[in-house]
N, CA, C and O atoms as a GROMACS GRO file, in nm:
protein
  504
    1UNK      N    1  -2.684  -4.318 -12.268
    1UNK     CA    2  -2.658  -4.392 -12.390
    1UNK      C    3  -2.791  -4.419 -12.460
    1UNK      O    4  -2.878  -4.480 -12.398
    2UNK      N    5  -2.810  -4.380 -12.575
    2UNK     CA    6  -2.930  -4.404 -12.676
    2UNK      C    7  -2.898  -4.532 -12.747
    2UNK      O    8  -2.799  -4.542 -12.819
    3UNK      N    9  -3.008  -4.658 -12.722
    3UNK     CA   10  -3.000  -4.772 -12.768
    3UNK      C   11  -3.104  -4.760 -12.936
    3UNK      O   12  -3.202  -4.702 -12.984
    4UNK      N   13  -3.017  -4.839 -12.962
    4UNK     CA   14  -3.057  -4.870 -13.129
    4UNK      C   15  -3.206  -4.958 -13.122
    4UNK      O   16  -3.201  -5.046 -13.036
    5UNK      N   17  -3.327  -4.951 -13.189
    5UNK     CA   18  -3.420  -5.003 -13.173
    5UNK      C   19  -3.362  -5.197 -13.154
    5UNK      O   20  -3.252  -5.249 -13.173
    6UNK      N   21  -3.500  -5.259 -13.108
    6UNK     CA   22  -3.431  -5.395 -13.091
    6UNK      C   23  -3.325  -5.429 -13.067
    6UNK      O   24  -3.313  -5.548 -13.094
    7UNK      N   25  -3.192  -5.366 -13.009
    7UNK     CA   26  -3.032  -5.394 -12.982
    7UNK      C   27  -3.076  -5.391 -12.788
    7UNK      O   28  -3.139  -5.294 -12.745
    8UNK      N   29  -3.039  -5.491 -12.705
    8UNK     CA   30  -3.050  -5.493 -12.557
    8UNK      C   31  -2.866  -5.463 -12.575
    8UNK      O   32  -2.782  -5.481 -12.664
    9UNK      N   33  -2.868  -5.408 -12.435
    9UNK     CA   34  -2.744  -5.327 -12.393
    9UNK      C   35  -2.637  -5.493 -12.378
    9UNK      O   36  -2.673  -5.608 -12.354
   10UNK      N   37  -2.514  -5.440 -12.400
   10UNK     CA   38  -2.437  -5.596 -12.420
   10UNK      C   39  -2.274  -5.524 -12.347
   10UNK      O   40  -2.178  -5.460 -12.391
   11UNK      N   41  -2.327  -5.590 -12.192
   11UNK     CA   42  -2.171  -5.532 -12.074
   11UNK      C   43  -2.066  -5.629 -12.098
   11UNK      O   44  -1.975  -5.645 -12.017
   12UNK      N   45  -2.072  -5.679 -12.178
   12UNK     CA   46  -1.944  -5.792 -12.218
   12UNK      C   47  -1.867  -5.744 -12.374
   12UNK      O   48  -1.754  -5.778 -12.407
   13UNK      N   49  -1.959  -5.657 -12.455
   13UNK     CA   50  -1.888  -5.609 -12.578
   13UNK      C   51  -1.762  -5.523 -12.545
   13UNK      O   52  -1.773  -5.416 -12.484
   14UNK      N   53  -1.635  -5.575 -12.590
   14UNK     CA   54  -1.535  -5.472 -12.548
   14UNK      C   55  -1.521  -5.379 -12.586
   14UNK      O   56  -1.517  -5.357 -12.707
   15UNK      N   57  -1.509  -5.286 -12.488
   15UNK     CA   58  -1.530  -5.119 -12.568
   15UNK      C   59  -1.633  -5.068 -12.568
   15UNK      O   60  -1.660  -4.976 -12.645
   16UNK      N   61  -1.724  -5.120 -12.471
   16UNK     CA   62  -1.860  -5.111 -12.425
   16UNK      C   63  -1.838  -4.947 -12.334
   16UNK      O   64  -1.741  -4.944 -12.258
   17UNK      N   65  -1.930  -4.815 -12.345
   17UNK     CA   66  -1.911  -4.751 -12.263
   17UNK      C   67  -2.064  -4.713 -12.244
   17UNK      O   68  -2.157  -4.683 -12.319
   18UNK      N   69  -2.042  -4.732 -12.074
   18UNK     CA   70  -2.148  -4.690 -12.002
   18UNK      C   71  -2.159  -4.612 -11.915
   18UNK      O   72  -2.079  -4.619 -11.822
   19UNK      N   73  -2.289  -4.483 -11.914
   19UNK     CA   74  -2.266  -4.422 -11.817
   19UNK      C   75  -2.336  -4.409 -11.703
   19UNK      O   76  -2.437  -4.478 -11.709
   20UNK      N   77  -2.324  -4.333 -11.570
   20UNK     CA   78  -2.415  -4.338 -11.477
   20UNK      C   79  -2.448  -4.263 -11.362
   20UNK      O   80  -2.369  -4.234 -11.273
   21UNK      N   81  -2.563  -4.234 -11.366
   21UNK     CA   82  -2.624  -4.182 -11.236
   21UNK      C   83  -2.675  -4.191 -11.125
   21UNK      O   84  -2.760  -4.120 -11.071
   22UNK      N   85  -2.606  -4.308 -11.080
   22UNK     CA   86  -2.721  -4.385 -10.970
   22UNK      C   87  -2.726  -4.295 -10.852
   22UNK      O   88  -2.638  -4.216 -10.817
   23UNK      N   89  -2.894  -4.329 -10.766
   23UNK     CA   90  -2.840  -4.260 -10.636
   23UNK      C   91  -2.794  -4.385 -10.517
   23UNK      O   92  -2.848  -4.495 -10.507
   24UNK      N   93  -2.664  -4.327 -10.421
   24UNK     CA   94  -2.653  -4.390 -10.316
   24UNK      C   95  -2.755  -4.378 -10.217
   24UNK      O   96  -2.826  -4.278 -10.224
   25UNK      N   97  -2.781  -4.476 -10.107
   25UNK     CA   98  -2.899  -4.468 -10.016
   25UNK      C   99  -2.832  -4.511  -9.941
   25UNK      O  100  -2.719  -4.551  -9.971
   26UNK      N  101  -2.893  -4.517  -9.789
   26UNK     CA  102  -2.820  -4.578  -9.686
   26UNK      C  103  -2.870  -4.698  -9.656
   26UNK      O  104  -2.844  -4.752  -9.548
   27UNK      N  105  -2.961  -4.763  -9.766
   27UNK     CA  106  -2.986  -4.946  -9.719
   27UNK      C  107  -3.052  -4.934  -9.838
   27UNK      O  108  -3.063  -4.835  -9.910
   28UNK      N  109  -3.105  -5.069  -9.855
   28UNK     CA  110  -3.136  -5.155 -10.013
   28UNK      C  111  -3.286  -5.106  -9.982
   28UNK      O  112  -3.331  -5.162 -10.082
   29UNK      N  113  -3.374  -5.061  -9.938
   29UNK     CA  114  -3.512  -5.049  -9.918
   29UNK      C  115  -3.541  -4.894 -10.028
   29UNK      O  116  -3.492  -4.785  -9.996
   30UNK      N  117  -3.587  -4.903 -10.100
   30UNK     CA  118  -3.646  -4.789 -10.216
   30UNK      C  119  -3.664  -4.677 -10.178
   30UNK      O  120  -3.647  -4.575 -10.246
   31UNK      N  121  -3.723  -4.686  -9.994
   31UNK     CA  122  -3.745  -4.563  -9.953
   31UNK      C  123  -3.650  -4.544  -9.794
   31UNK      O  124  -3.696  -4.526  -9.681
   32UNK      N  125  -3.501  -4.555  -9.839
   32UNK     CA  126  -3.430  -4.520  -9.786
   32UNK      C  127  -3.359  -4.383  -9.830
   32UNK      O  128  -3.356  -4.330  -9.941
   33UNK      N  129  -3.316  -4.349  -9.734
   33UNK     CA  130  -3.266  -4.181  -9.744
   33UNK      C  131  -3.133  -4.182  -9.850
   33UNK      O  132  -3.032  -4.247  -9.822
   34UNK      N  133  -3.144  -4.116  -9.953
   34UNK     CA  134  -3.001  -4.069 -10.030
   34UNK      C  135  -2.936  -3.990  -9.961
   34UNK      O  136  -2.982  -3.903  -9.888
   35UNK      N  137  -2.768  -4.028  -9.990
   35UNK     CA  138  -2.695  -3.948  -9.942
   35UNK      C  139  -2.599  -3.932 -10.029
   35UNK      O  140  -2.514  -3.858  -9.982
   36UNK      N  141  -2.566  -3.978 -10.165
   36UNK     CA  142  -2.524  -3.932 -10.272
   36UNK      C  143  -2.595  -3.998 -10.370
   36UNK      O  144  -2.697  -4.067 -10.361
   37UNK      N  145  -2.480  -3.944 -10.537
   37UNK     CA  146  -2.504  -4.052 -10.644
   37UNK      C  147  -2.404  -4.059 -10.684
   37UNK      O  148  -2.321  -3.969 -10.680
   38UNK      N  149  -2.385  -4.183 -10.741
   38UNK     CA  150  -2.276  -4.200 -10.802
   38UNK      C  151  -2.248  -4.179 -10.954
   38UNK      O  152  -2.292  -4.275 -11.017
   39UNK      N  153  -2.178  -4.063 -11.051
   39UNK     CA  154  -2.176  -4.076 -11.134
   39UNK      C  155  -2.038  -4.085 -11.167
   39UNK      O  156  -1.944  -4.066 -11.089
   40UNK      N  157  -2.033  -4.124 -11.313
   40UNK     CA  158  -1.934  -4.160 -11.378
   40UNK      C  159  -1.937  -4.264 -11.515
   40UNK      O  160  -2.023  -4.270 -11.604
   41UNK      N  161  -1.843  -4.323 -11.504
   41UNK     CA  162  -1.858  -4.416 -11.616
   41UNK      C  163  -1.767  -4.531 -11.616
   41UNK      O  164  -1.651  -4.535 -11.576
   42UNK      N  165  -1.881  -4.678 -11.696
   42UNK     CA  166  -1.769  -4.825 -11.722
   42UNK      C  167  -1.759  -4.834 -11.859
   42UNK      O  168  -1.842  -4.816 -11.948
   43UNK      N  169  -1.625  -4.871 -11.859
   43UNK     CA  170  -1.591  -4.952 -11.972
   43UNK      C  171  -1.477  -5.074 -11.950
   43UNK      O  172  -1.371  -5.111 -11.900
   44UNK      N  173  -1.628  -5.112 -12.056
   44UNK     CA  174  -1.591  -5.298 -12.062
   44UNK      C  175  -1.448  -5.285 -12.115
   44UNK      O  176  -1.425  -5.204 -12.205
   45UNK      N  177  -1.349  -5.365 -12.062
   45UNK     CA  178  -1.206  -5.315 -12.118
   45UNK      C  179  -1.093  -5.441 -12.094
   45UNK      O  180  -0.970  -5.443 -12.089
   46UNK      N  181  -1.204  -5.548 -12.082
   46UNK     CA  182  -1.125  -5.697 -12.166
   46UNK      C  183  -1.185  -5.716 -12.260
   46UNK      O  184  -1.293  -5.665 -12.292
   47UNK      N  185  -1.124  -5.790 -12.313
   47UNK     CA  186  -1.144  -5.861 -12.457
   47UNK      C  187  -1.276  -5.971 -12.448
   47UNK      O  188  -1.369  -5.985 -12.527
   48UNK      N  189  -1.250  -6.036 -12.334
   48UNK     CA  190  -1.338  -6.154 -12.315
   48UNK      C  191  -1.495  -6.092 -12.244
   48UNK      O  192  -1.589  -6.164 -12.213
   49UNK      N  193  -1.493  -5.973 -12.233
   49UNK     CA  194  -1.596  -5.879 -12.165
   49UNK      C  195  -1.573  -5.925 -11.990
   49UNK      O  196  -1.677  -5.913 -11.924
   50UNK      N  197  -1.494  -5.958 -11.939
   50UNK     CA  198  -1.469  -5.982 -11.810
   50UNK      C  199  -1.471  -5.910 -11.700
   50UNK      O  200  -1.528  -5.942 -11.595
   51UNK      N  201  -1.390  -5.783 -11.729
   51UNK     CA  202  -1.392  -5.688 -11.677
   51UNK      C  203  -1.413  -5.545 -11.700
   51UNK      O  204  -1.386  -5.502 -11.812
   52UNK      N  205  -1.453  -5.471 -11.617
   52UNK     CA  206  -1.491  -5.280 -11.665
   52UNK      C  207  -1.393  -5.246 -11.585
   52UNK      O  208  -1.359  -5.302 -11.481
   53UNK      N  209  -1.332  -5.118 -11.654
   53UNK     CA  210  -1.282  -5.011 -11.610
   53UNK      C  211  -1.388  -4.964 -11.488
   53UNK      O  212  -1.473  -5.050 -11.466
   54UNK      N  213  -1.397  -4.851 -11.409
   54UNK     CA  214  -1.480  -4.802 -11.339
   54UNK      C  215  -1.398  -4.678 -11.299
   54UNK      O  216  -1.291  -4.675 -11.239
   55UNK      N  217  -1.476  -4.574 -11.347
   55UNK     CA  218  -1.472  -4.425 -11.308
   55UNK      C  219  -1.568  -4.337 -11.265
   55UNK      O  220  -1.634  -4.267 -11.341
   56UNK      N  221  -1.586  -4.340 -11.080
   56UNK     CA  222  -1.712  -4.308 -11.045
   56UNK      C  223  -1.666  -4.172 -10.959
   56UNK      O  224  -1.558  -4.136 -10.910
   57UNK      N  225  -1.732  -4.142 -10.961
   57UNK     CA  226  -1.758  -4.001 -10.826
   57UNK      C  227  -1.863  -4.037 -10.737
   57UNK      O  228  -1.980  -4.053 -10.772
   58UNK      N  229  -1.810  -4.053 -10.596
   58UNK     CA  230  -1.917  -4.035 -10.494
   58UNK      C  231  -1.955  -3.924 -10.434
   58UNK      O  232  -1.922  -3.896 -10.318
   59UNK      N  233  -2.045  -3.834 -10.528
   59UNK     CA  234  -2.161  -3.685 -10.482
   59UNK      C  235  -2.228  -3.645 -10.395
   59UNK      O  236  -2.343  -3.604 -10.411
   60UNK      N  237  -2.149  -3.651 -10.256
   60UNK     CA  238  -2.254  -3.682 -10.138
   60UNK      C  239  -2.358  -3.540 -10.174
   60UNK      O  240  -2.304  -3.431 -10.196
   61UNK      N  241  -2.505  -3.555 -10.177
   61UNK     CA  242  -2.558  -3.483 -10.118
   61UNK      C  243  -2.642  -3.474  -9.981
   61UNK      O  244  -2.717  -3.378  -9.999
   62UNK      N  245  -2.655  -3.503  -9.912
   62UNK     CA  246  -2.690  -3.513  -9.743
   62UNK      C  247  -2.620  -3.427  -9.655
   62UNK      O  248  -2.497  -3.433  -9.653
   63UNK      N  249  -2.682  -3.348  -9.582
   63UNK     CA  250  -2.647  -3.219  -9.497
   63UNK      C  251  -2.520  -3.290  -9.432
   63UNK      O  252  -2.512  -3.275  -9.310
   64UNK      N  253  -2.485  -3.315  -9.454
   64UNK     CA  254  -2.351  -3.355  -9.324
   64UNK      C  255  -2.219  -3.338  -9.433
   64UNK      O  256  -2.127  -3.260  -9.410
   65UNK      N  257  -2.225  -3.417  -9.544
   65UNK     CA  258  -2.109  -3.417  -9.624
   65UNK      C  259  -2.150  -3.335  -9.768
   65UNK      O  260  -2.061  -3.321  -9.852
   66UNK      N  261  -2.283  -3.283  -9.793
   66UNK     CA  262  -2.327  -3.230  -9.915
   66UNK      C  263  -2.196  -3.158  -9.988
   66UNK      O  264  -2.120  -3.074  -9.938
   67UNK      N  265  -2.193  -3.217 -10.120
   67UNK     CA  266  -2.070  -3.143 -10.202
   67UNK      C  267  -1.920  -3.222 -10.211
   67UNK      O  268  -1.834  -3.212 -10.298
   68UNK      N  269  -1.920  -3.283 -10.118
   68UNK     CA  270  -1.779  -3.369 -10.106
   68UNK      C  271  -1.827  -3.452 -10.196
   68UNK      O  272  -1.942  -3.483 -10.228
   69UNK      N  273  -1.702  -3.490 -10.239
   69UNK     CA  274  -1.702  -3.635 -10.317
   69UNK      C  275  -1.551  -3.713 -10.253
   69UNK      O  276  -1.453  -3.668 -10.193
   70UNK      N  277  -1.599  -3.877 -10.313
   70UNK     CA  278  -1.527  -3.951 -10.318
   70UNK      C  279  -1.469  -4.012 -10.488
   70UNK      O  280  -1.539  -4.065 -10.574
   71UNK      N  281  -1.322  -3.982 -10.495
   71UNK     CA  282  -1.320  -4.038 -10.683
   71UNK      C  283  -1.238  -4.184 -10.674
   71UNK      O  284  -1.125  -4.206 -10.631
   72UNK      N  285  -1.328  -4.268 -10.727
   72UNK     CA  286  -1.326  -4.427 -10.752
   72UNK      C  287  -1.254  -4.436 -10.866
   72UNK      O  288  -1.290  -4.361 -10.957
   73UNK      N  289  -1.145  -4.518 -10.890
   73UNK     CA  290  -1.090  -4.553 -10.984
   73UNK      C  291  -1.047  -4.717 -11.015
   73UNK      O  292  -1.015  -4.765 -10.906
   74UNK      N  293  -1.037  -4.797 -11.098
   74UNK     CA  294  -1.016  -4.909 -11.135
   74UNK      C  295  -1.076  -5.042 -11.207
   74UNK      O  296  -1.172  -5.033 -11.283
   75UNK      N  297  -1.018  -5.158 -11.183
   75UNK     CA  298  -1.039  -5.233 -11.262
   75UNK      C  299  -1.177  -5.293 -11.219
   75UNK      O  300  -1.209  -5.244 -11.110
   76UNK      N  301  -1.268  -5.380 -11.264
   76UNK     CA  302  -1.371  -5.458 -11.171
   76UNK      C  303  -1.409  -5.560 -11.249
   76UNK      O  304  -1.455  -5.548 -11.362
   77UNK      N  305  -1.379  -5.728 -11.152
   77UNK     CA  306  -1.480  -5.836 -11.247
   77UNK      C  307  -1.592  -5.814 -11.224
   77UNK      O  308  -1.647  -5.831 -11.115
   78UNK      N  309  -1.670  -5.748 -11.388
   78UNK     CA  310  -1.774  -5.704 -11.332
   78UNK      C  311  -1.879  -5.805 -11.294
   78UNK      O  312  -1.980  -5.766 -11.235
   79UNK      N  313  -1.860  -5.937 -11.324
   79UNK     CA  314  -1.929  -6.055 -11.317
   79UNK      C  315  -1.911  -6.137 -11.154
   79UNK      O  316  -1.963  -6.242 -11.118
   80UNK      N  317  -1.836  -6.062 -11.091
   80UNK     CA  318  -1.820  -6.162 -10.949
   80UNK      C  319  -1.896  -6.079 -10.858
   80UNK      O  320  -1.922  -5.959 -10.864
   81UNK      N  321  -1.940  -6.202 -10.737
   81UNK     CA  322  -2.052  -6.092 -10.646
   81UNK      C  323  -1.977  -5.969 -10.594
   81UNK      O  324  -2.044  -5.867 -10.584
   82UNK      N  325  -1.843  -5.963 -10.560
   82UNK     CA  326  -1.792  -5.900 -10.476
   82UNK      C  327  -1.681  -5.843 -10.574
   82UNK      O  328  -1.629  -5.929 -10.644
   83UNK      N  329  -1.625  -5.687 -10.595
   83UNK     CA  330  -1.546  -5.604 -10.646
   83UNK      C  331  -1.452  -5.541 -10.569
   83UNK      O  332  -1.514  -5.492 -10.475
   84UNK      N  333  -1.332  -5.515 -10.557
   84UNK     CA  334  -1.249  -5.430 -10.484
   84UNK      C  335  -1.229  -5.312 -10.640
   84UNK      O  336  -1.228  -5.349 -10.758
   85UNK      N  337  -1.219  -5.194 -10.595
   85UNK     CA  338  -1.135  -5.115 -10.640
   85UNK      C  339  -1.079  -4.978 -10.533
   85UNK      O  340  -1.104  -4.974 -10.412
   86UNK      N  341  -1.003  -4.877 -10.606
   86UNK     CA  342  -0.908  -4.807 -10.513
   86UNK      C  343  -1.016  -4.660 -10.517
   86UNK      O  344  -1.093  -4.621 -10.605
   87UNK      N  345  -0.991  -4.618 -10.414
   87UNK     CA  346  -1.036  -4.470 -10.380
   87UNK      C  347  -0.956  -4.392 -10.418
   87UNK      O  348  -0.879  -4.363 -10.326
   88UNK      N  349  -0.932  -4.337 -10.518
   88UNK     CA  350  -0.798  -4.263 -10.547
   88UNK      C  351  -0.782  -4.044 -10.496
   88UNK      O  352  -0.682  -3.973 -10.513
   89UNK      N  353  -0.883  -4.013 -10.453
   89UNK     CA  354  -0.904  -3.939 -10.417
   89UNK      C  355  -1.016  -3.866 -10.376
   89UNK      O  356  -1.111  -3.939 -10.348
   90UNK      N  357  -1.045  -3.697 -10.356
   90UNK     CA  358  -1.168  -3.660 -10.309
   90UNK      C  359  -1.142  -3.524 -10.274
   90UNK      O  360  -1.030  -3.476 -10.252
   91UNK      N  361  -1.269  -3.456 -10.270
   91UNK     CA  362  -1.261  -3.322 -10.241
   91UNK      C  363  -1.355  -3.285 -10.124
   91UNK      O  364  -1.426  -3.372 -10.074
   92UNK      N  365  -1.357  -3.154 -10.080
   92UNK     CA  366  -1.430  -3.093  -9.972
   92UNK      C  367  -1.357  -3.226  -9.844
   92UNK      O  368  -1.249  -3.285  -9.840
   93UNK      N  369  -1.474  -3.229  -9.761
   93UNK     CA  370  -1.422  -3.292  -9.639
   93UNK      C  371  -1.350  -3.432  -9.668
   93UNK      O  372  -1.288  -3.504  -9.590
   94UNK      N  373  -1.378  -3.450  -9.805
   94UNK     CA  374  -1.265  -3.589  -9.812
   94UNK      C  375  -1.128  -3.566  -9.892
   94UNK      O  376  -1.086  -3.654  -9.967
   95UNK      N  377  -1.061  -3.449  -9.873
   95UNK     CA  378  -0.969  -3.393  -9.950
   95UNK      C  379  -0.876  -3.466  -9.910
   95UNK      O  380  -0.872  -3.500  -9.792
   96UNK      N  381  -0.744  -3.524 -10.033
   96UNK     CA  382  -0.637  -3.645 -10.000
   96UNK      C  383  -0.691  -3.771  -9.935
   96UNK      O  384  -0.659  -3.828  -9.830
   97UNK      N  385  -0.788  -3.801 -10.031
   97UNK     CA  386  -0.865  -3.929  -9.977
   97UNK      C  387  -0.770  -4.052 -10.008
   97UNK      O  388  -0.673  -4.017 -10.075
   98UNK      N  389  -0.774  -4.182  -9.978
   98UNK     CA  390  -0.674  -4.278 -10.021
   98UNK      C  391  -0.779  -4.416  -9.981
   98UNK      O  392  -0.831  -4.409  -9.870
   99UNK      N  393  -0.799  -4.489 -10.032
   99UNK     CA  394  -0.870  -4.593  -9.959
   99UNK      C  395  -0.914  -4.701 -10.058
   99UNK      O  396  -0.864  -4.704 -10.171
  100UNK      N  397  -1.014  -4.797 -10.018
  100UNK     CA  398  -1.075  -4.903 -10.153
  100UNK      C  399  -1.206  -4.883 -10.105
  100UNK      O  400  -1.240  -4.830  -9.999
  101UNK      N  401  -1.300  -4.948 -10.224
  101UNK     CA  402  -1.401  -4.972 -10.178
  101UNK      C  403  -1.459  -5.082 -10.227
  101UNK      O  404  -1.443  -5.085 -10.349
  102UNK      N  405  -1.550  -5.222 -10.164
  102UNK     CA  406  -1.586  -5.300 -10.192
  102UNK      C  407  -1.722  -5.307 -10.262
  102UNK      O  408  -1.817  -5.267 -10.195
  103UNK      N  409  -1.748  -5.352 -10.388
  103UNK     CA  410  -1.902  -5.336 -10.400
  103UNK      C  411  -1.949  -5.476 -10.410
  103UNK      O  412  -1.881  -5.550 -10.481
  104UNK      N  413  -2.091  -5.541 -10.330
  104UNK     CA  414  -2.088  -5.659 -10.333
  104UNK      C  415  -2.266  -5.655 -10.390
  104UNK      O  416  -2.353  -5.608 -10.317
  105UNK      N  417  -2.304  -5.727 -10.566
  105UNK     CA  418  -2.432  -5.744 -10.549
  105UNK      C  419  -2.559  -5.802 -10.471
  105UNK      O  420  -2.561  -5.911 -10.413
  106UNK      N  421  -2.611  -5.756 -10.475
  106UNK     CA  422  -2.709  -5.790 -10.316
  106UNK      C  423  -2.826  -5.864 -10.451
  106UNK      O  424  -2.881  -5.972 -10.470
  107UNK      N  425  -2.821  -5.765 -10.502
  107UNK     CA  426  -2.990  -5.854 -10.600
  107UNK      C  427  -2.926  -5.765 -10.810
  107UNK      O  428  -2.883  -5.653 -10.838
  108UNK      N  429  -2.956  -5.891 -10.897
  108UNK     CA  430  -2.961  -5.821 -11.021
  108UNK      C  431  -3.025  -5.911 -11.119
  108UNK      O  432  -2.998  -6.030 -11.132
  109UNK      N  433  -3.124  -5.836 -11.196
  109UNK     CA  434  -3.195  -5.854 -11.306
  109UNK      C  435  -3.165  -5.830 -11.431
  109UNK      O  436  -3.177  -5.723 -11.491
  110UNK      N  437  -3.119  -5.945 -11.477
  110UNK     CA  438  -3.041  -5.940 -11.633
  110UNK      C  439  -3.112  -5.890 -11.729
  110UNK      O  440  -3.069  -5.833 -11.830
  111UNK      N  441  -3.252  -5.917 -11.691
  111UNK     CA  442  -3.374  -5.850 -11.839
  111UNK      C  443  -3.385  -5.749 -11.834
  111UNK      O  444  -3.387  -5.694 -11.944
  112UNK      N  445  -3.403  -5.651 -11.699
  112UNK     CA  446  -3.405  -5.523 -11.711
  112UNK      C  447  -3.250  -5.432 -11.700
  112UNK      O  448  -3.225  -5.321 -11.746
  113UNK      N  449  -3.164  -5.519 -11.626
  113UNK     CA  450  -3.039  -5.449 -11.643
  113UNK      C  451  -3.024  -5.378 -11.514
  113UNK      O  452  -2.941  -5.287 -11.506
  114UNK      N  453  -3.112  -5.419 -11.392
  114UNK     CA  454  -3.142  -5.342 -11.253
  114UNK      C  455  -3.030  -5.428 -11.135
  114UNK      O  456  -3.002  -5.547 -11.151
  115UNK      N  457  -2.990  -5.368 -11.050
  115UNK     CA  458  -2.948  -5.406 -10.962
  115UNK      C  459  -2.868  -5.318 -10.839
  115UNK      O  460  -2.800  -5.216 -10.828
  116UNK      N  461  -2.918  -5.419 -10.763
  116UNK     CA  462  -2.886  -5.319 -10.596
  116UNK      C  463  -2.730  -5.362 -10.564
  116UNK      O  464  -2.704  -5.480 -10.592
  117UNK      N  465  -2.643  -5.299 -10.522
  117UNK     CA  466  -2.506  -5.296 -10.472
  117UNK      C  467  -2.470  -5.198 -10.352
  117UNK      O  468  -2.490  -5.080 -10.326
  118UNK      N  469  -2.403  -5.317 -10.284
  118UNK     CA  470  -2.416  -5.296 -10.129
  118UNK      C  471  -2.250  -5.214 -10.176
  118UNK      O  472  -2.206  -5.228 -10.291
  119UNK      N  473  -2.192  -5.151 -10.096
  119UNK     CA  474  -2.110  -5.070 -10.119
  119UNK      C  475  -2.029  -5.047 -10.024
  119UNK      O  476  -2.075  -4.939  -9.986
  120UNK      N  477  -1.943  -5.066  -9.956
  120UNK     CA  478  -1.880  -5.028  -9.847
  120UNK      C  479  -1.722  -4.951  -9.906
  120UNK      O  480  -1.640  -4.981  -9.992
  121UNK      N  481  -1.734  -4.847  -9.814
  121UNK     CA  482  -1.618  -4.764  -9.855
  121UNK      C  483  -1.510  -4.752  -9.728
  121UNK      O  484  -1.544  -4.695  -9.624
  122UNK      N  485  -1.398  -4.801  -9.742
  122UNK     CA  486  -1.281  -4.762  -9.599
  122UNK      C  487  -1.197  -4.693  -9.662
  122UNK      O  488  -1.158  -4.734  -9.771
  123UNK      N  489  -1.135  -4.537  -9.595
  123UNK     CA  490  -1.094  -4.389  -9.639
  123UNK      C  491  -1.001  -4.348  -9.588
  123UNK      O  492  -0.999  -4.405  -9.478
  124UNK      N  493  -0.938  -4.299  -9.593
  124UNK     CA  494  -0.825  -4.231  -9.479
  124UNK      C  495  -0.839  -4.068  -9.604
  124UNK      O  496  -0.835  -4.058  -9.727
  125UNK      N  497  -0.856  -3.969  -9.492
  125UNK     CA  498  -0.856  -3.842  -9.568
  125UNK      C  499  -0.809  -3.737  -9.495
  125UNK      O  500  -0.779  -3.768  -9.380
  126UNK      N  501  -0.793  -3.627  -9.524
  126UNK     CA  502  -0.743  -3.540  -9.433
  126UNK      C  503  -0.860  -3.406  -9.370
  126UNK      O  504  -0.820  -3.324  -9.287
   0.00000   0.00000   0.00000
C-alpha cells in the first residue's frame, strides 16, 4: 500500500485494506529461524473499525514442509490481545486442513505500526 504524504496508516477506517508479507519464525527473537510467511490480506470490516476480516496463507518455506500452506480465514478483534480465527484449508502436506488458529500480541508499536504475534495453529489434515 502506497501512503499519501503526511497521511499515517488508520486500521480502524472501515474499508481499510491491508496487505501482507510477514515472515513466520519459530520464536519472537529477530534471529530466529523462518519457516514461513504469511501473506495475504485485512480488511477493516466494521463500521466502528473493531474488527478485520483476515485472509492469510501460511507459506511454509523450511525443508520439512517447504511449499505447503495453511489458508486462514475470518473475522478478528483486531484490538484484543488474543484472536481466534478458522483454518479453512491447505495444500501439499496440509491438504483438507480444518482447524483454528490463535494469534496472541506479544509486543506492538503504534508509531511505527510493528508488532510481534505469537501464533499458535491446531490442524487436523490429511
Amino acid at each position: 500500500m502506497q501512503q499519501r504524504p503526511n497521511k499515517l496508516l488508520n486500521f480502524t477506517k472501515f474499508g481499510a485494506i491491508f496487505v501482507t508479507d510477514d515472515p513466520v519464525t519459530e520464536g519472537f527473537d529477530g534471529s530466529s529461524a523462518q519457516v514461513a510467511r504469511a501473506q495475504g490480506m485485512y480488511v477493516t470490516s466494521a463500521l466502528d473499525g473493531s474488527n478485520t476480516h483476515v485472509l492469510i496463507s501460511i507459506v511454509f518455506t523450511n525443508e520439512e514442509y517447504k511449499g505447503s500452506t495453511l489458508e486462514i480465514q475470518g473475522s478478528s478483534a483486531q484490538f484484543d490481545r488474543v484472536r481466534e480465527v478458522a483454518v479453512v484449508g491447505g495444500t501439499g502436506q496440509f491438504r483438507l486442513a480444518r482447524g483454528f488458529v490463535s494469534f496472541e500480541t506479544i509486543y506492538y508499536d503504534p508509531i511505527i505500526h510493528y508488532a510481534v504475534v505469537q501464533c499458535n495453529v491446531t490442524v487436523l489434515h490429511y
